[in-house]
N, C-alpha and C positions, 0 to 999 in steps of 0.2 A: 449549403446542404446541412439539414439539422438532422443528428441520427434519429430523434425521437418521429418525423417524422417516416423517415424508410421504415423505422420498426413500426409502424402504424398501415404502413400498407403492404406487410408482410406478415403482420397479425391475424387477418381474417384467411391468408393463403396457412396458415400453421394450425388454424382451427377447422379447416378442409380436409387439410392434410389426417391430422386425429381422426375426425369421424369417422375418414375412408378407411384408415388403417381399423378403427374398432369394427368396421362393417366388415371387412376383408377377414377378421379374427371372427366374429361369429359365423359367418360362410363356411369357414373353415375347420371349424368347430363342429358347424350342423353336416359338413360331409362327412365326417370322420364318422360321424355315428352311422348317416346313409350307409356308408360304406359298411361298416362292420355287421349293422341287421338286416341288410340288403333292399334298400330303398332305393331303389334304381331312378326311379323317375323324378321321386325329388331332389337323388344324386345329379341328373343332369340340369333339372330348372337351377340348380344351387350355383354347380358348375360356371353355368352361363353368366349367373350374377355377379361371382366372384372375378369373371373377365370383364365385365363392364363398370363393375367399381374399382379394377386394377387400372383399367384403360381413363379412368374417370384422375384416379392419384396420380398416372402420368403424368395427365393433362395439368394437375397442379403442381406437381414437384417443376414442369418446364416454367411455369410461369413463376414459380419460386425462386428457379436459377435465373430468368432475364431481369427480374427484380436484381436480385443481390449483385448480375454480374454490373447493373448499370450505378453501383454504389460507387463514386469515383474517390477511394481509399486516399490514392495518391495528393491528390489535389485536397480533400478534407482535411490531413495531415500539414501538406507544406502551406495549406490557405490559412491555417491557424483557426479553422472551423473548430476543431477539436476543442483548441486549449481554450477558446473563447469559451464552448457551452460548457466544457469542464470548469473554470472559473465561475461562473453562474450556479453551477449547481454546489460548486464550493459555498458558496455563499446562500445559497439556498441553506445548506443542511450545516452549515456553522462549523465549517473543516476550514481550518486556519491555513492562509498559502500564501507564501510569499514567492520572488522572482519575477523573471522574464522568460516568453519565449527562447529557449527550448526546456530552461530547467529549471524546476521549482521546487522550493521547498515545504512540503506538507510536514510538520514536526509529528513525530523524529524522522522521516523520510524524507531523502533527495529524489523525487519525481524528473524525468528525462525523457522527455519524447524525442525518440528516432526516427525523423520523417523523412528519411528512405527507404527504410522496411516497415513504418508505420507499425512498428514497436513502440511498447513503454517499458521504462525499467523503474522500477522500486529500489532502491538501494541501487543492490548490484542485479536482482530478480527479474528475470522477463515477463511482462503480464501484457497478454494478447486479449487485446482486447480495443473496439472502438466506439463502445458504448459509455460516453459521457457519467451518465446517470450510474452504472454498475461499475465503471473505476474506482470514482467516488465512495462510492458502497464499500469496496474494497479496500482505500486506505481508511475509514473511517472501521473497519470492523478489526482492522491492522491495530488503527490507536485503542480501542477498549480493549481488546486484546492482550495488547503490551501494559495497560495502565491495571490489569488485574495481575497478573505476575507478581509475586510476591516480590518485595525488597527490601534490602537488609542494610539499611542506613546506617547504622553504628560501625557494620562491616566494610562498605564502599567509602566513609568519611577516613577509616584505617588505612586502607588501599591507596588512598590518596595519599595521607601523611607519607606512607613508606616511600611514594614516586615523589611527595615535596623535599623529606628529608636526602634521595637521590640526588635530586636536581640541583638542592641546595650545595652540594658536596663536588657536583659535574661542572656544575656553573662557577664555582667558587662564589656563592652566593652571603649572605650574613642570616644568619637564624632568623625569623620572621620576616624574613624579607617576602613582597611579593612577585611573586614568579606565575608568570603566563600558563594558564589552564591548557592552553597547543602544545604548549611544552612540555606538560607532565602528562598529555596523553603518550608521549614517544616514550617516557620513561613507565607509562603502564602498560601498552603495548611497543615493546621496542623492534621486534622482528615482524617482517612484511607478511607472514602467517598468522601471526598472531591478529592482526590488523583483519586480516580475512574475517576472522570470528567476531571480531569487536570490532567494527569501524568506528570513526568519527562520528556517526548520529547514534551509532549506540551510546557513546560517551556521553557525549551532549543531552540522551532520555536521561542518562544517570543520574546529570548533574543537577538537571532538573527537579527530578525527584528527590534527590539530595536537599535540593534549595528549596522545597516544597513540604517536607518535613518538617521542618523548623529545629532541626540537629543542631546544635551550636559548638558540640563540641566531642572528639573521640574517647573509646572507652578508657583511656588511661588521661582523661581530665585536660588534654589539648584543645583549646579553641582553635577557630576558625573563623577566615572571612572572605567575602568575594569582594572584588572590586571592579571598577571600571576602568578604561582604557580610551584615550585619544584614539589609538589606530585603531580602523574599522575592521580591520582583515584580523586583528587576533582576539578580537570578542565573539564569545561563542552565544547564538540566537538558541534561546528558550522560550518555553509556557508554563507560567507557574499555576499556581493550583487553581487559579482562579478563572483561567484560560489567556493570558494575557503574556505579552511578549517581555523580557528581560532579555538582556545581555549583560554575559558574566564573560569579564576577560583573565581577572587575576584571583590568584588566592593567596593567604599565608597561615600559617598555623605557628601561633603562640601559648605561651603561657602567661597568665593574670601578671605573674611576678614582673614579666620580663617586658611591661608595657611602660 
């Protein structure tokens, strides 16, 4: 089942639907005056009209509901109809995704189809919806969204030091050592509320933007570096400015002297 199709043959029943309702408003319209100057007899030819373009809108609302009811939601969902066209149009409209059936990642968003209630979630967000084409819409209007927010890079590379020079002190770490970006999230969000506000892909927009900057270094003259990592599970997946994917596992913050 392709949605684009059902909405194609529920298209000309939505455009029935309109006219009748504008005809049933101007009926209704030209009674109200019958009624008030006392036109009685164009009051009742109106009357009669206004019951056979209601009786008319029935007749397309019923064929509107055996349309929608015969959409088999269930089956689209667990058939991976969905993620299939959704993927295509991913690719249609240049929305980066990666994953597997059931959960994917559109950066900065962890996407998660729920194919028992043929929900989707955005993050932690429910978005009802089974429209391939206008999900898509939706995370894509998400990413220009978030990439117009202001960001305050000098400020976020500080916030870091202060969770690197934590870590460094938690861990028993050595001054420029590098210590894992998963790790210094727990020390920028360390409580599970805090986390609510800022999750892990909010981190991960950050860091991107960070790394997209080209900041090299915080306002009291600390460098900085990202690094990479052998294990796969503690590199964090980004898009730098160019659209393109990176992984940043590590980071360390020095000074020139102390290289």
């Amino acid at each position: 089942m392709h949605y684009e199709e059902f909405y194609a043959d529920l298209q000309p029943q939505e455009k029935s639907v309109k006219e009748e309702l504008a005809a049933l408003q101007r009926l209704f319209k030209a009674v109200g005056r019958e009624m008030t100057g006392g036109d009685v007899k164009s009051l009742v030819k109106d009357l009669a009209g206004m019951a056979d373009v209601a009786a008319a809108l029935q007749e397309t609302l019923e064929k509107m509901q055996e349309t929608a009811a015969g959409f088999d939601a269930q089956g689209y969902f667990a058939g991976g109809e969905f993620a299939r066209q959704m993927l295509e149009i991913c690719e249609e409209k240049g929305v980066d995704v990666r994953g597997e059936f059931p959960v994917y990642e559109m950066f900065p968003y962890r996407v998660r189809l729920d194919v028992d209630n043929q929900d989707i979630y955005m993050d932690r967000k429910k978005v009802q919806c089974m429209r391939p084409a206008a999900f898509v819409d939706t995370v894509k209007a998400g990413q220009e969204k978030l990439n117009k927010v202001s960001f305050n890079g000098p400020a976020f590379a500080g916030e870091l030091a202060d969770a690197y020079d934590l870590a460094v002190l938690k861990l028993k770490k050595r001054d420029g050592s590098d210590i894992y970006l998963t790790s210094l999230y727990k020390f920028l969000a360390p409580m599970s509320r805090f986390r609510k506000d800022y999750d892990q892909q909010s981190y991960a927009f950050d860091l991107a933007r960070l790394y997209a900057s080209g900041i090299e270094e915080t306002k009291n003259g600390r460098r900085f570096q990202f690094g990479p990592s052998r294990i796969g599970n503690k590199a964090i997946r980004i898009l730098d400015g160019e659209g393109k994917e990176q992984y940043l596992a590590t980071i360390r913050f020095f000074r020139e002297s102390s290289m």
